[in-house]
C-alpha positions as CSV (number, residue, x, y, z in Angstrom):
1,X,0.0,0.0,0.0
2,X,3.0,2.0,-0.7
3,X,2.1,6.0,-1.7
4,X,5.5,7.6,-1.4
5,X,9.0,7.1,-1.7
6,X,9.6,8.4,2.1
7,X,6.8,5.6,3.1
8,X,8.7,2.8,5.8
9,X,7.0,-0.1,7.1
10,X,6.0,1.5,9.9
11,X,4.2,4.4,7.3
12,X,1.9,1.2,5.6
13,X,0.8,-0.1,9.3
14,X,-0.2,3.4,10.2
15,X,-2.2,3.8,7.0
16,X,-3.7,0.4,7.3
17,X,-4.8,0.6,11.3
18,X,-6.2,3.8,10.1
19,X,-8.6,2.9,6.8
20,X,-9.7,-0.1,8.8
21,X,-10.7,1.9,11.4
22,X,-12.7,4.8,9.0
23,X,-13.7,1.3,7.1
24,X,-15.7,0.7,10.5
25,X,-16.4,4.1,12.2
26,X,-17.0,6.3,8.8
27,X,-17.8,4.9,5.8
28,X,-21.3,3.0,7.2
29,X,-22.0,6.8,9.2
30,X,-21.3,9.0,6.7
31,X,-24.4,9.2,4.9
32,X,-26.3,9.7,8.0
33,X,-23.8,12.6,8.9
34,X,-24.2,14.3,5.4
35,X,-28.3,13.9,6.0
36,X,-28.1,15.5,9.5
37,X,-25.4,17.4,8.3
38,X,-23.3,17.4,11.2
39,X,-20.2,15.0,12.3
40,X,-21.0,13.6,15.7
41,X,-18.6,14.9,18.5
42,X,-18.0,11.3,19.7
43,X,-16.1,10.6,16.4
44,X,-14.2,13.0,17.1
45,X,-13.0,11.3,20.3
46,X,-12.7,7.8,18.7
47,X,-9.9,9.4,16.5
48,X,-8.6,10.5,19.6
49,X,-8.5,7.2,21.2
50,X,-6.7,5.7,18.1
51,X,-4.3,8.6,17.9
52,X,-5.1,9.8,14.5
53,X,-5.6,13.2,16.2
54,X,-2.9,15.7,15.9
55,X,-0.3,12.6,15.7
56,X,2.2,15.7,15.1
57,X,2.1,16.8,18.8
58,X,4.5,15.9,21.3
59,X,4.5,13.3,23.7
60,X,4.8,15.2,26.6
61,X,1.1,16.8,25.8
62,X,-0.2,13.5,24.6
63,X,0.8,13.2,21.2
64,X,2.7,10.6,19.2
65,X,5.5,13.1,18.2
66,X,5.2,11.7,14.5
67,X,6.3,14.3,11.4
68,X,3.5,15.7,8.6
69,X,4.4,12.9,6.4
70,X,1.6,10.6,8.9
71,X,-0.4,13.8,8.8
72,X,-0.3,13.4,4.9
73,X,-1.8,10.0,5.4
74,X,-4.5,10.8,7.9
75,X,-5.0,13.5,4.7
76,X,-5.4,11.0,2.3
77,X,-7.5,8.9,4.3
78,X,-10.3,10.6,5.6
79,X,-10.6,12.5,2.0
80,X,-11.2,8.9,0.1
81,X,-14.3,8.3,2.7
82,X,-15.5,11.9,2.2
83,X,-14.6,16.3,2.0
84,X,-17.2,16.5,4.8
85,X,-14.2,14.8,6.9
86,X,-12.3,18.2,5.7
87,X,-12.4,19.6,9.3
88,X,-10.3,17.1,11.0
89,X,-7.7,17.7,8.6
90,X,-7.8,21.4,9.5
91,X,-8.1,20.7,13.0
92,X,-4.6,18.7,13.3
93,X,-2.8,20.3,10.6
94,X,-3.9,23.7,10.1
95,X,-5.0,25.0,13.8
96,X,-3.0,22.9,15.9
97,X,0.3,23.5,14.8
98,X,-0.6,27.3,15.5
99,X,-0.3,26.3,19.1
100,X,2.5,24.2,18.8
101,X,4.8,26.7,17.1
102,X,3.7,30.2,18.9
103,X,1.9,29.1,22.4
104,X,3.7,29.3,25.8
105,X,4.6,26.4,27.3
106,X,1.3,27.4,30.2
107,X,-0.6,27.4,26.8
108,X,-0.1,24.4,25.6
109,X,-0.2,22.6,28.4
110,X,-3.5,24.2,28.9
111,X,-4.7,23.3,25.2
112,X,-2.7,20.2,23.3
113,X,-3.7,17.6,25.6
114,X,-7.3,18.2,24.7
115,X,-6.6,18.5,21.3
116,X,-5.0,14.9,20.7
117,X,-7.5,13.3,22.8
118,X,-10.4,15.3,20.6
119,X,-12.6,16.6,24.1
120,X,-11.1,20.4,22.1
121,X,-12.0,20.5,18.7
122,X,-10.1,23.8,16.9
123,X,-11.1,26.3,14.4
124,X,-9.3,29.1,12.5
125,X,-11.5,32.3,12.4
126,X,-9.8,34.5,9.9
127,X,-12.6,35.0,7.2
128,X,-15.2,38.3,8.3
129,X,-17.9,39.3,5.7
130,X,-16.3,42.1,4.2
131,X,-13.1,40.9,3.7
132,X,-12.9,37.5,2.4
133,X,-9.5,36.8,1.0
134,X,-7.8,40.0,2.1
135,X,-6.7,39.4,5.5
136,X,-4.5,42.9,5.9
137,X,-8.1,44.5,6.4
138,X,-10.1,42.3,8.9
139,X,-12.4,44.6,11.3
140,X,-12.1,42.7,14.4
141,X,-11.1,44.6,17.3
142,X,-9.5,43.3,20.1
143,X,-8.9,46.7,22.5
144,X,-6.5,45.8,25.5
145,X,-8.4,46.6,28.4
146,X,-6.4,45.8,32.2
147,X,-5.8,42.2,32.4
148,X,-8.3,41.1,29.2
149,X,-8.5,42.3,25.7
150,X,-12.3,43.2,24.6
151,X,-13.1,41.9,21.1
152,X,-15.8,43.0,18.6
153,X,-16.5,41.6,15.4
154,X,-17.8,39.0,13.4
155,X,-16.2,36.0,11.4
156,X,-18.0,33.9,8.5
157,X,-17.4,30.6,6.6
158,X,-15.8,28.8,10.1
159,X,-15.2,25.4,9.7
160,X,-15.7,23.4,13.1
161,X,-17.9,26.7,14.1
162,X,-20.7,24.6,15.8
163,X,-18.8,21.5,17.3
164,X,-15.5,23.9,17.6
165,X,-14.9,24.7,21.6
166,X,-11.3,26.6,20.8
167,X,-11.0,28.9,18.0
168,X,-7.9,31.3,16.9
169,X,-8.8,34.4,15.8
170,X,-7.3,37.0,13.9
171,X,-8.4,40.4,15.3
172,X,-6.5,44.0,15.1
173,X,-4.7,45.0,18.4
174,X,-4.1,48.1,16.5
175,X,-6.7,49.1,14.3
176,X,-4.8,52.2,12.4
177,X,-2.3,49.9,11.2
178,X,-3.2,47.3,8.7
179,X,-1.2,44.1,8.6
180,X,1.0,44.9,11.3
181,X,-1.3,45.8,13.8
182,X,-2.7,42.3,13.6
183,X,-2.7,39.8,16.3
184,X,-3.7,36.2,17.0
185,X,-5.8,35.4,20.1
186,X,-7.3,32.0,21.7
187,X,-10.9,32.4,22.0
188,X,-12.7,29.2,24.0
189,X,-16.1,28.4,23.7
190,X,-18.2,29.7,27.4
191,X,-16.0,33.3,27.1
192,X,-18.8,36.0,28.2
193,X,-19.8,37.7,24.8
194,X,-18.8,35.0,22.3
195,X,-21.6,33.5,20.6
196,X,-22.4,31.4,17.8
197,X,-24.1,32.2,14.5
198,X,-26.5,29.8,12.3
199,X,-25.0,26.5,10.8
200,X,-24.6,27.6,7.3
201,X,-26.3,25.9,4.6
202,X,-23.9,25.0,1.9
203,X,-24.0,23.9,-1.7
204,X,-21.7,20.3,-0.6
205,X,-19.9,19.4,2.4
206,X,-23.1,18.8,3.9
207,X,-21.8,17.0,7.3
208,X,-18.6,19.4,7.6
209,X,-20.4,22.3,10.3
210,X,-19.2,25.6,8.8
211,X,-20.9,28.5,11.1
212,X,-20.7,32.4,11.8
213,X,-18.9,33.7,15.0
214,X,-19.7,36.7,17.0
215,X,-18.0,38.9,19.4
216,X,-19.6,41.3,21.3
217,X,-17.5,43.3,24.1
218,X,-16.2,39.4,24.3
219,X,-13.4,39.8,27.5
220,X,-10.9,37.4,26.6
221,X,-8.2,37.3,28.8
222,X,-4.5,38.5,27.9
223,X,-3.0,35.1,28.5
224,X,-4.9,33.5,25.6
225,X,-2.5,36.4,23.5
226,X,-1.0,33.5,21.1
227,X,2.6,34.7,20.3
228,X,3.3,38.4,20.2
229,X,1.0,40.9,20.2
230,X,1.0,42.7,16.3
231,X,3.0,39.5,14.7
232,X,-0.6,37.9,13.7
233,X,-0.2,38.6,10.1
234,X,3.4,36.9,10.5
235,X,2.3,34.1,11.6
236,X,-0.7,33.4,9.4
237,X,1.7,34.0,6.5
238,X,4.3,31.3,7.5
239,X,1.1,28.7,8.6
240,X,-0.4,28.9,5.0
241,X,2.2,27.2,3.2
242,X,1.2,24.0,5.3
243,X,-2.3,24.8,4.8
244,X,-2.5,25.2,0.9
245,X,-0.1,21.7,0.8
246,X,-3.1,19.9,3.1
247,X,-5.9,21.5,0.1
248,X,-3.3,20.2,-2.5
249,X,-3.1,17.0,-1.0
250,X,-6.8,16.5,-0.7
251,X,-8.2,17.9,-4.1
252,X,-5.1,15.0,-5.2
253,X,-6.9,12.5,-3.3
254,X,-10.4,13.0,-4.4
255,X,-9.4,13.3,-8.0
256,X,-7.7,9.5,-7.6
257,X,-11.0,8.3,-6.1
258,X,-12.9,9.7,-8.7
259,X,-11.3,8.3,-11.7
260,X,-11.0,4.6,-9.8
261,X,-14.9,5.0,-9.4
262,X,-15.8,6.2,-13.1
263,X,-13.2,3.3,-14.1
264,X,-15.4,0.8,-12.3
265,X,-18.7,2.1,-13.2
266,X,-17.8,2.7,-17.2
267,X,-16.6,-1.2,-17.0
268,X,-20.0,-2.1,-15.9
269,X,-22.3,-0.4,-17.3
270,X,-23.4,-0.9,-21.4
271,X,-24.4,1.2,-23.9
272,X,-25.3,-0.1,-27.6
273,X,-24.7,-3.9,-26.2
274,X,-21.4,-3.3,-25.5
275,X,-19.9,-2.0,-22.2
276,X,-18.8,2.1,-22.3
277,X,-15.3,1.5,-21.4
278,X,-15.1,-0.1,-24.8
279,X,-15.7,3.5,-26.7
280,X,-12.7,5.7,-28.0
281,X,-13.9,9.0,-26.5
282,X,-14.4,7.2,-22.9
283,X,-10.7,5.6,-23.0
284,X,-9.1,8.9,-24.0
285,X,-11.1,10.8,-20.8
286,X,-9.9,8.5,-18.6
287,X,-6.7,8.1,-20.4
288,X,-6.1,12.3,-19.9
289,X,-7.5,12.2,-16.5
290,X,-5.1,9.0,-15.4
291,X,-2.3,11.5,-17.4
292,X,-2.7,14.5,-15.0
293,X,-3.6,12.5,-11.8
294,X,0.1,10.7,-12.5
295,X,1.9,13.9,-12.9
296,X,0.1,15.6,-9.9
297,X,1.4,13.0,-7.3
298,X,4.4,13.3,-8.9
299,X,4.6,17.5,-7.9
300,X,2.8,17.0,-4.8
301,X,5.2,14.1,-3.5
302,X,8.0,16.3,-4.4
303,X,6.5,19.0,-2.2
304,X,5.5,16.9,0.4
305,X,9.1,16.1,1.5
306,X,10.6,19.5,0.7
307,X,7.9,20.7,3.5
308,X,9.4,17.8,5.7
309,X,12.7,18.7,5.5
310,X,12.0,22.7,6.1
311,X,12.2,24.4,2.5
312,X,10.6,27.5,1.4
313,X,8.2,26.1,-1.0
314,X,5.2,28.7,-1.0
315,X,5.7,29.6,-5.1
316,X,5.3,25.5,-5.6
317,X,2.7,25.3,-3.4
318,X,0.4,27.7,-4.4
319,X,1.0,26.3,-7.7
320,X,-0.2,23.0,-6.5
321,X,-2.9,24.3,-4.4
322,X,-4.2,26.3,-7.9
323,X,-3.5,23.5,-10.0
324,X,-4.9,20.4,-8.1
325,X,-8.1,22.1,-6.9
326,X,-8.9,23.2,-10.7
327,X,-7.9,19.5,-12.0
328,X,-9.7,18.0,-9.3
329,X,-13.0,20.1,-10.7
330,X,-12.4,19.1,-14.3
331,X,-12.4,15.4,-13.5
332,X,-15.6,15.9,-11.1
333,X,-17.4,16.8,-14.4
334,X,-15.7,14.0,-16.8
335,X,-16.4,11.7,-14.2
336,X,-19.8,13.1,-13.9
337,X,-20.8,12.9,-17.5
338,X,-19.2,9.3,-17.9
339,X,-21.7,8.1,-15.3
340,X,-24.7,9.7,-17.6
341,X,-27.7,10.5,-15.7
342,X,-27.0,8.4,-13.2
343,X,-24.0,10.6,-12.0
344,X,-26.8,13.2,-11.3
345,X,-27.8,11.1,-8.3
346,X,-27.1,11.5,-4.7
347,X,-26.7,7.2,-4.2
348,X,-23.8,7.5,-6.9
349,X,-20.1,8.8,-4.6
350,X,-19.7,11.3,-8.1
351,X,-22.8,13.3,-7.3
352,X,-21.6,14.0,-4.1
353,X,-17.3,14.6,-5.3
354,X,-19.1,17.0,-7.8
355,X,-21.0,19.0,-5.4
356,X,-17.8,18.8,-3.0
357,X,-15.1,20.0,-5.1
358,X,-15.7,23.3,-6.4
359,X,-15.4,25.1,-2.9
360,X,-11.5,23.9,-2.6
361,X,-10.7,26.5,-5.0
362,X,-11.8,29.3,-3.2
363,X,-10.5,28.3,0.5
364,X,-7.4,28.5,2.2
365,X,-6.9,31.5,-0.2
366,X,-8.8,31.4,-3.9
367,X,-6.7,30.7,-6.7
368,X,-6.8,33.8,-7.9
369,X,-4.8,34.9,-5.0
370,X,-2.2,31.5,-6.3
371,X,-1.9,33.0,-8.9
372,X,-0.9,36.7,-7.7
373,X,1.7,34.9,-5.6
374,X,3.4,33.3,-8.4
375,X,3.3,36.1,-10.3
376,X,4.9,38.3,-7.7
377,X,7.5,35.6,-6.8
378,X,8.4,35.5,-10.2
379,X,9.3,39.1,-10.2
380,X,6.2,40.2,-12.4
């Protein structure tokens, strides 16, 4: 079950403990979740149990100490049973490290161990309504007031936001500055003033909980300041390069599962007493589609262990992160029309990969904004 050239023995068992135990906990549930469109909180704690939760973290708060290259699996994993799994991903690779790399060592005492076991479930509240991709210009205040800072403002889009109990938040310590007066700060779920908005109704990713968050003269106290105070922007900067490589890795994923499912399907089913895969215009779909899903792991795996061994990859990655999200939404509507009508349907795995797709372009920064960092990396 080899992936990856920097997969050991000890890389295969991981990945096999862990699809055997989706195999059971996931893949008879998730239709239910995607119906009441929430992920129950006790699967959450399962993972926790097993250690596929933040398997990054150190031992001394409860983690396994492992490097992302087991993060990449427990990626790859939960993406072939589903994108509604998308916020676990986030969770341990996306939030989490946020704590690991800037928090105190009070902090993370305070916050890891909850996070392996999954009893805290994180979310990254960056995204306001009038702002969107343009993080320089968030409008959350967060004015320092004695021993608390009091925050006002409102975030939108929040993945985890209804099972989340921890969230870091991007908020402006100084508000007549614009990416430099930005901080970070560790907002837990109970913290007078915080409240939660409506579960948002989304075209896919129907079980993932993706809420608005409000903050209204919310006291949060100045301990729960994650890093230094004006280095938020900093910090969210050096994060995404991790972030767009999880999205890459992902959209890789679901394109894979795609094409092994239309394969199947176009073997089996016939058209004009003979079966589809037997036509010349569905052997060259497939054929360009098993063309750029060969060539995509090839990049990503490439990325995957410069990121491992520390490079500055962001040009690459946003490349990838464009490029696999916008491949992974042409083969969603190949696969789509190789299944005919019957691809239309919510019982066929395509409906749902078509419906689930789309948004990967547009999060963790939209491709649009990929491609003004290659551009400006390239000197243009």
């Amino acid at each position: 079950m080899t992936r990856y050239r920097f997969e050991t023995d000890e890389h295969v068992m991981f990945r096999e403990s862990l699809r055997k135990f989706l195999q059971k906990e996931a893949v008879p549930n998730y239709d239910t979740w995607e119906k009441t469109r929430l992920i129950p909180v006790s699967f959450w704690k399962k993972l926790g149990e097993m250690g596929f939760l933040c398997s990054q973290v150190d031992e001394e708060y409860g983690g396994l100490g492992l490097d992302f290259s087991y993060g990449v699996i427990i990626s790859e994993e939960l993406e072939r049973v589903g994108t509604s799994l998308v916020g676990v991903g986030l969770h341990n690779d996306i939030v989490v490290p946020y704590l690991e790399s800037y928090g105190s060592p009070e902090q993370k005492q305070r916050w890891l161990p909850g996070c392996v076991t999954g009893d805290t479930i994180t979310g990254i509240a960056m995204t306001e309504p009038g702002t969107g991709s343009d993080l320089a210009n968030v409008q959350t205040t967060a004015v320092r007031d004695g021993d608390h800072y009091v925050v006002n403002g409102q975030k939108t889009f929040i993945t985890n936001g209804i099972n989340g109990n921890l969230f870091v938040v991007a908020v402006k310590t100084d508000p007549t500055a614009k990416h430099k007066g930005m901080s970070l700060l560790v907002i837990e779920e109970g913290t007078p003033g915080f409240t939660r908005g409506r579960k948002l109704d989304k075209v896919g990713l129907h079980a993932q909980d993706t809420a608005e968050l409000y903050f209204e003269e919310c006291r949060v106290p100045v301990g729960n300041l994650l890093g230094e105070e004006g280095q938020g922007f900093r910090y969210l900067m050096e994060k995404l390069q991790q972030e767009r490589l999880v999205v890459a890795i992902s959209a890789q994923t679901s394109s894979e599962d795609m094409l092994e499912t239309t394969i199947n399907y176009v073997k089996s089913r016939h058209a004009f007493d003979k079966p589809i895969s037997s036509f010349q215009n569905t052997q060259f779909k497939i054929a360009e589609m098993a063309t750029k899903i060969e060539l995509g792991k090839a990049f990503l795996e490439s990325l995957i262990e410069d990121h491992i061994a520390g490079k500055d990859i962001v040009t690459k990655v946003s490349m990838a992160k464009y490029w696999h999200t916008e491949t992974a939404r042409e083969i969603s509507s190949t696969c789509m029309q190789l299944h005919g009508g019957y691809g239309y349907m919510e019982e066929y795995s395509i409906a749902r990969r078509y419906r689930d797709v789309p948004v990967s372009s547009i999060y963790a920064g939209t491709n649009e904004v990929m491609k003004v960092i290659i551009a400006k990396n390239m000197g243009l």
